[in-house]
C-alpha positions in Angstrom: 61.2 93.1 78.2 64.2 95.6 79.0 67.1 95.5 76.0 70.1 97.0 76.8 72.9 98.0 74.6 74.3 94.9 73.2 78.0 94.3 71.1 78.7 94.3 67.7 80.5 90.8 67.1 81.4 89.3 64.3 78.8 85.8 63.8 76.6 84.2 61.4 73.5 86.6 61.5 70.8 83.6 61.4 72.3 82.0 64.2 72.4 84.6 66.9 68.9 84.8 65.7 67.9 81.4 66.7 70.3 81.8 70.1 68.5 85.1 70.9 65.3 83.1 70.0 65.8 80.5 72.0 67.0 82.0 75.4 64.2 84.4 75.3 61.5 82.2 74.4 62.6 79.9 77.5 62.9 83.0 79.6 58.6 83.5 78.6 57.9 79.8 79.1 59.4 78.9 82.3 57.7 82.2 84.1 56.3 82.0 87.7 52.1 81.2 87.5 50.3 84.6 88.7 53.4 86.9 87.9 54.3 88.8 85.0 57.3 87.6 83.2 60.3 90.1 82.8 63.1 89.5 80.7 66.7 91.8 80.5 68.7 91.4 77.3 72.4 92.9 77.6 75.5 92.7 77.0 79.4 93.8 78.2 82.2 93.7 76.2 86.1 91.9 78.5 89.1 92.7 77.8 91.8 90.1 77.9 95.3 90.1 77.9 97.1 87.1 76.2 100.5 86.5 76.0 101.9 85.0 72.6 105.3 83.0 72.0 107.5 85.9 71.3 106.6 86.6 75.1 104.7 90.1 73.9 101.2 90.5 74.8 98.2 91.1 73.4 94.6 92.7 73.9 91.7 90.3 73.0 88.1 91.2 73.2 85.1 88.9 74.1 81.8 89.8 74.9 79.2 88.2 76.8 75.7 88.4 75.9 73.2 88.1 79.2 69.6 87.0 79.1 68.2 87.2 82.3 64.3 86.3 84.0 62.2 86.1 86.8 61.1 83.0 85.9 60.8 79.6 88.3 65.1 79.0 87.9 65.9 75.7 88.5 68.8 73.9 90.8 72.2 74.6 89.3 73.0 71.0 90.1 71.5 70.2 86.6 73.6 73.0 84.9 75.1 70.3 82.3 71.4 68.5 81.7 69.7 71.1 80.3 72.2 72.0 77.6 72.1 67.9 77.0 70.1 67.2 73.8 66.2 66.2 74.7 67.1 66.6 78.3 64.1 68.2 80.0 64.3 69.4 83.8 60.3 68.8 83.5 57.5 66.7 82.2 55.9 67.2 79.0 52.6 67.9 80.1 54.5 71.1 82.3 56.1 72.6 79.8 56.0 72.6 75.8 58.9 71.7 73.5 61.2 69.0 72.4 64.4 69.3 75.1 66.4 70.9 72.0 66.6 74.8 72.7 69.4 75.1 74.8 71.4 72.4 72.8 71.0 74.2 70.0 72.2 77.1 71.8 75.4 75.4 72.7 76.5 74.0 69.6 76.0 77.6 68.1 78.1 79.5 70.7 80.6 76.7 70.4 80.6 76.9 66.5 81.7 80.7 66.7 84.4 79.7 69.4 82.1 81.0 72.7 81.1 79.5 75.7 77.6 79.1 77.5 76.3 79.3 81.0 73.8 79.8 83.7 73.4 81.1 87.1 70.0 79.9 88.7 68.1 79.1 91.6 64.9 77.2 92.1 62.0 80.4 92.3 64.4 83.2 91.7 65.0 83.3 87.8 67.5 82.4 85.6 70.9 84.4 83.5 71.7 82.9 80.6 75.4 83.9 79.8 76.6 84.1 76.5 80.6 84.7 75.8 81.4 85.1 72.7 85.1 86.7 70.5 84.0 89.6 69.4 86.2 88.7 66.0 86.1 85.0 64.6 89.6 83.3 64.7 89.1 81.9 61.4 86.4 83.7 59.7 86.4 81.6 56.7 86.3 78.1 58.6 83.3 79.7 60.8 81.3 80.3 57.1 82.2 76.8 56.3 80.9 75.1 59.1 77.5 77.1 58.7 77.3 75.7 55.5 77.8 72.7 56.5 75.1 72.7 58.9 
């Protein structure tokens, strides 16, 4: 496994954990038969400009988090399915686990105001990416909801 130099953001410790977790535990099951898996963590921070109502604009930063594998991939035409909850791409007796990982990794990202997203094809691996506000809009209603969870 190859880590890069990741962001500081501002998140709920636990649940980066289990996002972390879960993409990387996905990119070491669904690896090609006969071939060592390899798996690159990193990350990039993007700058945004945004302008506000008094017409002056601001920087904002985001981040996006990569997870990337030589794994088997799958056809991008199921993109939406396998973020679905108990959506599997393939039978039970393929693969282990309950078709809740990657819904679990949206709803986190969407709880601290990111997005989610994959670029695949069928034999050639898998990204995962991961963008996130490096700052939390509302850092108060983001402990909340965790709470709440």
């Amino acid at each position: 496994m190859e880590v890069g130099e990741l962001p500081v953001i501002e998140a709920d410790r636990s649940q980066m954990y289990q996002l972390l977790q879960n993409l990387i535990g996905n990119a070491l099951k669904f690896h090609k038969e006969g071939e060592p898996p390899i798996v690159k963590v990193y990350g990039r921070t993007l700058e945004e400009r945004r302008d506000n109502l008094n017409g002056n604009s601001r920087a904002s930063s985001r981040v996006q988090i990569v997870v990337e594998d030589n794994g088997i991939g799958f056809d991008e035409e199921y993109l939406e399915q396998i973020f679905a909850p108990f959506q599997r791409l393939h039978g039970r007796d393929a693969y282990e686990g309950t078709g809740m990982g990657l819904a679990i990794c949206r709803r986190v990202v969407e709880r601290h105001g990111g997005e989610i997203t994959a670029e695949s094809a069928c034999g050639l691996g898998t990204a995962f990416i991961v963008t996130l506000p490096v700052k939390q809009a509302n850092a108060s209603a983001a402990a909340l909801a965790v709470q709440e969870s």
